[in-house]
N, C-alpha and C positions, 0 to 999 in steps of 0.2 A: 321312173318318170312321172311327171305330175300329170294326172287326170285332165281331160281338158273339155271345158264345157263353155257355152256361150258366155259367160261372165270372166273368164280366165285366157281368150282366145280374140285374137285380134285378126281381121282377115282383110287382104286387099286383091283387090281381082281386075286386073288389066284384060280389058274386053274391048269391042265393038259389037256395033247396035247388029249386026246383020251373023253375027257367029254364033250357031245352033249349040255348041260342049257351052259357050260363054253362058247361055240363055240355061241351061241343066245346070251349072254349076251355080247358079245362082238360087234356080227352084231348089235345087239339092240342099241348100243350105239354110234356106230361109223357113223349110220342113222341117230340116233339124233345128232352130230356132234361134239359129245364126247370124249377128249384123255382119255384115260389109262395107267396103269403100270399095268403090265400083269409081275407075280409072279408066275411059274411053281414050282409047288410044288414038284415031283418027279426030276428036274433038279437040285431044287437047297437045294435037300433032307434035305426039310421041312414034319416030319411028323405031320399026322393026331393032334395031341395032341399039337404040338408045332401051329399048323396053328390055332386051338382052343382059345390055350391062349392068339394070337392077337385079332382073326375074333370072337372069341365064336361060331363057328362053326364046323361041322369036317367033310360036304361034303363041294364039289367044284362043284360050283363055292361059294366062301366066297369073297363078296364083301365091299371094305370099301369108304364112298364117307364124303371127308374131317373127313378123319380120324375115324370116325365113323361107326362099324359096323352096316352091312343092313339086311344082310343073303345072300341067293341066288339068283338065276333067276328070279322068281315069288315073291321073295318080292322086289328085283329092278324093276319089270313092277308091282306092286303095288304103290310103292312109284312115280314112273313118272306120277303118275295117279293124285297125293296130287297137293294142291294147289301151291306150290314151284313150284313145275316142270309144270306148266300149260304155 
């Protein structure tokens, strides 16, 4: 599998302003030296069920890195943990 580093990794992160993992998942990232697209979901009235049928998820933070759903906070500082993200 290919290495994956900010210039090689695309990340999108379905969030609201008031979600405490959404607000880490973003510090977490932006440490690691990470851009995102940051998708407010109550702004741009995405619900629950429609946010699902991209993420497969239906809390936030629903994270997707190149395209691909991940899950949330804990399983993005899982996956940094894999040998890609080393």
């Amino acid at each position: 599998m290919e290495k994956r580093n900010p210039d090689n990794t695309s990340i999108k992160i379905y969030s609201t302003p008031w979600c405490g993992p959404c607000k880490m998942a973003k510090k977490f990232l932006s440490e690691k030296g990470y851009q995102f697209e940051e998708v407010d979901i109550e702004k741009n009235n995405i619900s629950r069920e429609e946010m699902a049928s991209m993420t497969k998820g239906t809390t936030v933070p629903q994270i997707l890195i190149n395209n691909h759903p991940i899950g949330g906070f804990d399983d993005l500082i899982q996956l940094f943990e894999t040998e890609p993200f080393k």
